[in-house]
C-alpha positions in Angstrom: 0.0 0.0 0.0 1.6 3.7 -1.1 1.8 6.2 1.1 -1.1 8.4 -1.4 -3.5 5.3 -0.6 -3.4 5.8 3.0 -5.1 8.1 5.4 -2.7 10.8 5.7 -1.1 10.2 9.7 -0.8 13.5 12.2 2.8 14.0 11.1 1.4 14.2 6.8 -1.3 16.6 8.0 0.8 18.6 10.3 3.3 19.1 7.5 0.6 19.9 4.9 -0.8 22.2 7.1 3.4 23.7 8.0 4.3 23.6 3.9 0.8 25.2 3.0 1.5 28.2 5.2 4.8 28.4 3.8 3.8 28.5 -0.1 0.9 31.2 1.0 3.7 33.3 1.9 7.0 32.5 -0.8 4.3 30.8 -3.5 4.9 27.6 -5.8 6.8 28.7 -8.9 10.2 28.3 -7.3 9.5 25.6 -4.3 12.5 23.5 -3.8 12.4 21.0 -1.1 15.4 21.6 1.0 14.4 25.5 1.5 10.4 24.0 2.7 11.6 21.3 4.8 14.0 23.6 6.4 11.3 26.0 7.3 8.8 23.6 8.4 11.0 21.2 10.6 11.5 18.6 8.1 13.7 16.7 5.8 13.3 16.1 2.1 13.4 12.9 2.7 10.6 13.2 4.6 8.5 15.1 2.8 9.1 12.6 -0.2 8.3 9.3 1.6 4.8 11.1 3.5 3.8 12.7 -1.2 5.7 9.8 -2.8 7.5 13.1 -5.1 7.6 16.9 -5.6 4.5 16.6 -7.5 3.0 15.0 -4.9 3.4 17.4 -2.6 2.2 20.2 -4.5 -0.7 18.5 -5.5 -1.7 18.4 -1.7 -1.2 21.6 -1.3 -3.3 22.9 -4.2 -5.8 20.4 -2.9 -5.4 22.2 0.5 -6.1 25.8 -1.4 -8.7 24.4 -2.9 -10.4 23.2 0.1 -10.6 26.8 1.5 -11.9 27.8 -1.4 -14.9 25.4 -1.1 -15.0 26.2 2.4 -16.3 29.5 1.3 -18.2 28.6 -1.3 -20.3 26.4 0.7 -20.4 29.1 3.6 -21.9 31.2 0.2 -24.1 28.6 -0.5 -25.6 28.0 3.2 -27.0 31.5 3.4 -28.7 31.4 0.1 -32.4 32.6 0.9 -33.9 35.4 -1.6 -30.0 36.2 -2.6 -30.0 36.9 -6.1 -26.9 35.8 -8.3 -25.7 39.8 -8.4 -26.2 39.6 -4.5 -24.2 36.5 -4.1 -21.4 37.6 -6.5 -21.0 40.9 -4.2 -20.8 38.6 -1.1 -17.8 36.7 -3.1 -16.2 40.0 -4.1 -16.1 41.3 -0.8 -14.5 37.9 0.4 -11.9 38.3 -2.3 -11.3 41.8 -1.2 -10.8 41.5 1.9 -7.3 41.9 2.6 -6.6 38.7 4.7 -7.4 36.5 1.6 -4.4 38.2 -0.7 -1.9 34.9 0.4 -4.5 32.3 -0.5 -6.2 34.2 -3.9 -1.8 35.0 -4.6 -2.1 31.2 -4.3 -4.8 30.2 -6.3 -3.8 32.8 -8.9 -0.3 31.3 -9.4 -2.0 27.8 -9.8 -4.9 28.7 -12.1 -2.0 30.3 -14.8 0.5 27.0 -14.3 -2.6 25.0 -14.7 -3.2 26.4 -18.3 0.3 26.4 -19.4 1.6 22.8 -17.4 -1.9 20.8 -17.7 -0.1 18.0 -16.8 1.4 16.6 -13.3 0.0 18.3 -10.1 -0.8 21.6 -11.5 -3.6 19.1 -13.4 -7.1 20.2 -13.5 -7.0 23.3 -11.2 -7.9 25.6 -13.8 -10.8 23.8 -14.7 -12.0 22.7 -11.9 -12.2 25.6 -10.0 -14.3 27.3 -13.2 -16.7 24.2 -12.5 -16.9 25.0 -8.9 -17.8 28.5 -9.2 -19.9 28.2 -12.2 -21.9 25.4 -10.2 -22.2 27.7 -7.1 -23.2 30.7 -9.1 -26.1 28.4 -10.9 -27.6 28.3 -7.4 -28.6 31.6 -7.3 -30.4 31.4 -10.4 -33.9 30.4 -10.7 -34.2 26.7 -11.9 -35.9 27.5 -15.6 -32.8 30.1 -16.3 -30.4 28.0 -14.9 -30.5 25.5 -17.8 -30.8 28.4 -20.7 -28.1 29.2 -22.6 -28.6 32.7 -21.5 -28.3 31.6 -17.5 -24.8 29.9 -18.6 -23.9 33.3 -20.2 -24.8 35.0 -17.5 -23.0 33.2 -14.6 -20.1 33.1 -17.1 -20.5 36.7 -17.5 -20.3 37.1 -13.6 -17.4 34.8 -13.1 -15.5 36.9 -15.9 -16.3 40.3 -13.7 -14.6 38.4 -10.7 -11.8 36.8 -12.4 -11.0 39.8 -14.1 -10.9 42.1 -11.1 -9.3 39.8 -8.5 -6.6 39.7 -11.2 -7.0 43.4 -10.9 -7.0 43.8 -7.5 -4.0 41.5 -6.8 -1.6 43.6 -9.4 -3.0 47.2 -8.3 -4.1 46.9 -4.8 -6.9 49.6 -5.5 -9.9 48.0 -3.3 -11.9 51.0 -3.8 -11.6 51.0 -7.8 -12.1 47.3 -8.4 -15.3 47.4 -6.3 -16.7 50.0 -8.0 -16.3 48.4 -11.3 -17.6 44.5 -10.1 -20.9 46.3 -8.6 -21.2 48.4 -11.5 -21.0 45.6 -14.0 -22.9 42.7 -11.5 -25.5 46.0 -11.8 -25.6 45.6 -15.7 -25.6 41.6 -15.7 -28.4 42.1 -13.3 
């Protein structure tokens, strides 16, 4: 039995948790090992017997980003009475706004362009699958007949676009108070 086909132990999930906080801070492009294990009380060797390789590793740890970002979206989802989609897309832009999320969307951002350029290994599906997740989330705020139009698809699209677009924005500029004003005045227009 491989190490990947086992519950992780305490030590796997402690590291995880250790190299995840390290990457929200110094990022993926450049991780080497020795620098990570250093950091986080380890060994390479380590690090390569608890994720089998490199690859490994890193696809824990875009599993681990990926996580939170469901985390939200599900905290989105559970307060979804009478919110309509442009209501619920301003809740999520004010989540990616907020200034203690930078690390994880600096993250996420990273993984999303690796994932389009190196769709193979542990970059993978991120891309994609994080379109699927939001697209699937924003659905639910749509009523069920214009959910399955072609114009409901555009629309959510549309909205998914207008946050894309500005986080990418937000996390090059820094200017909160433009960005908003152009994802509520364009959520206003998709109505």
């Amino acid at each position: 039995m491989t190490q990947s086909s086992r519950s992780p132990s305490a030590r796997q999930t402690e590291l995880l948790e250790a190299a995840y906080a390290y990457v929200l801070t110094h990022g993926l492009t450049d991780l080497s090992l020795r620098p990570l294990a250093a950091a986080i009380g380890s060994s390479p060797r380590v690090l390569l017997y608890l994720f089998g390789s490199k690859d490994g590793l890193v696809g824990a740890l875009l599993a681990r980003a990926r996580a939170e970002e469901l985390a939200m979206l599900d905290a989105l989802r559970a307060d979804k009475a009478g919110v309509s989609l442009a209501e619920a897309a301003t809740r999520v832009w004010h989540w990616l706004a907020d200034p203690a999320h930078r690390d994880l969307l600096r993250l996420w951002t990273e993984a999303y362009a690796r994932s389009l350029v190196e769709p193979s290994g542990a970059w993978g599906e991120f891309a994609g699958q994080t379109v699927t997740d939001w697209l699937t989330v924003l659905a639910d705020y749509q009523a069920p007949a214009r959910r399955r139009s072609r114009a409901g698809i555009a629309q959510r699209s549309a909205v998914l676009a207008v946050l894309r677009g500005a986080l990418l924005d937000l996390l090059a500029t820094g200017d909160v108070e433009r960005t908003t004003a152009a994802v509520h005045g364009q959520l206003v227009a998709l109505g």
